[in-house]
C-alpha positions in Angstrom: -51.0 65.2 18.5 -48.5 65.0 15.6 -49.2 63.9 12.0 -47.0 61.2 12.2 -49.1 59.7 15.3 -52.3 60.2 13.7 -51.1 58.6 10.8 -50.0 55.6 12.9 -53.0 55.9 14.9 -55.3 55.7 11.9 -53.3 52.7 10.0 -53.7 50.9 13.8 -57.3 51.6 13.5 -57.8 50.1 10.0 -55.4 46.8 10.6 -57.5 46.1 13.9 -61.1 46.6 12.0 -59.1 43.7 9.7 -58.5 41.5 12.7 -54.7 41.7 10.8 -52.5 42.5 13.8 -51.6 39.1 13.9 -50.2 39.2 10.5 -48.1 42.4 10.8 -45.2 41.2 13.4 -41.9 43.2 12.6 -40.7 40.3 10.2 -43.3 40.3 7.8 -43.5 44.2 8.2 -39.9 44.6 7.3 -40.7 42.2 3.9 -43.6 44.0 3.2 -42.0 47.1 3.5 -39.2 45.5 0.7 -41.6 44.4 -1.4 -44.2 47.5 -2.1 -40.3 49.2 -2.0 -39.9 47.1 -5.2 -43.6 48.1 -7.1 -42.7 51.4 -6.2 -39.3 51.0 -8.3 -41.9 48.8 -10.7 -42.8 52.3 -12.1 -39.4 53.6 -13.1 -37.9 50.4 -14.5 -37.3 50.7 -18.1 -38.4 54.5 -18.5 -37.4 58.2 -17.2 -38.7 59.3 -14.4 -40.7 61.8 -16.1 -42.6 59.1 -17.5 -43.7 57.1 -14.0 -47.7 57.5 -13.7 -47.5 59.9 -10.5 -50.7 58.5 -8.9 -48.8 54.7 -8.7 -45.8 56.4 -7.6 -48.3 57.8 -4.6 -50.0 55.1 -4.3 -46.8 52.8 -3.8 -45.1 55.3 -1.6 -47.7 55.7 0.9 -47.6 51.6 1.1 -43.8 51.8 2.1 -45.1 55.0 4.8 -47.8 52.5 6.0 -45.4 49.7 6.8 -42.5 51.4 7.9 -44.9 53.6 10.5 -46.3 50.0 11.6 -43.0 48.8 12.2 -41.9 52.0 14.0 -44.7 51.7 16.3 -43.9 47.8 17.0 -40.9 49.4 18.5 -42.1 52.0 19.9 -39.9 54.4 18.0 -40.0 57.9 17.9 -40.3 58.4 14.1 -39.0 61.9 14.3 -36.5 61.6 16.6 -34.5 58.4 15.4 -34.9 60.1 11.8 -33.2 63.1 13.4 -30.7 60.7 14.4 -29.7 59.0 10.9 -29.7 62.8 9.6 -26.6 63.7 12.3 -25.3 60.1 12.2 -25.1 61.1 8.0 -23.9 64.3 8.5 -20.8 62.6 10.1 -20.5 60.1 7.4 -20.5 63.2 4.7 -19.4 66.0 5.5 -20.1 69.1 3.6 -16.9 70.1 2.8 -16.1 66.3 1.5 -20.1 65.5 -0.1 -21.1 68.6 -1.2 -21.8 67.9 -5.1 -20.7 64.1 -4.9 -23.0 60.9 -5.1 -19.6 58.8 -3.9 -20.0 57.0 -0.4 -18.8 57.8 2.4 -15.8 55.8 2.5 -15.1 57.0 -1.2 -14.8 60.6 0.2 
């Protein structure tokens, strides 16, 4: 079995203890993914990096994990493989020889 479906597996376990499958329909799973995406920004906003308290940063990260995993398995998406995916669909978009050492977008190349 692979991390990523024990992970799920365990996160399906929890929200159905909850009764809270009824809340998590891929709407509300995409906000919530938006919105713990924006407390995890919370903790850089207005400082360096250096400075973000590493446990939040953890913390907030594994809520964008949790909902993004829940919202996979809605789906029934392979997590790895359509990852895989955007990483060659990317590597089209930039490149090497056009990216290498550049923060420009793609169609700034």
């Amino acid at each position: 079995m692979s991390d990523i479906k024990i992970i799920t597996d365990k996160l399906i376990e929890f929200r159905n203890e909850r009764d809270w499958e009824q809340f998590h329909n891929p709407k509300d799973l995409a906000l919530a993914i938006n919105i713990e995406s924006s407390e995890l920004l919370e903790e850089f906003l207005w400082k360096k990096y250096e400075d973000a308290k590493i446990e939040k940063v953890k913390e907030e990260l594994a809520d964008v994990f949790a909902y993004a995993f829940l919202l996979a398995e809605k789906y029934d998406f392979n997590v790895k493989q359509i990852v895989f995916e955007k990483i060659e669909s990317n590597g089209k978009k930039y490149p090497i020889d056009k990216a290498k050492g550049t923060a420009k977008k793609y169609n700034d190349l």
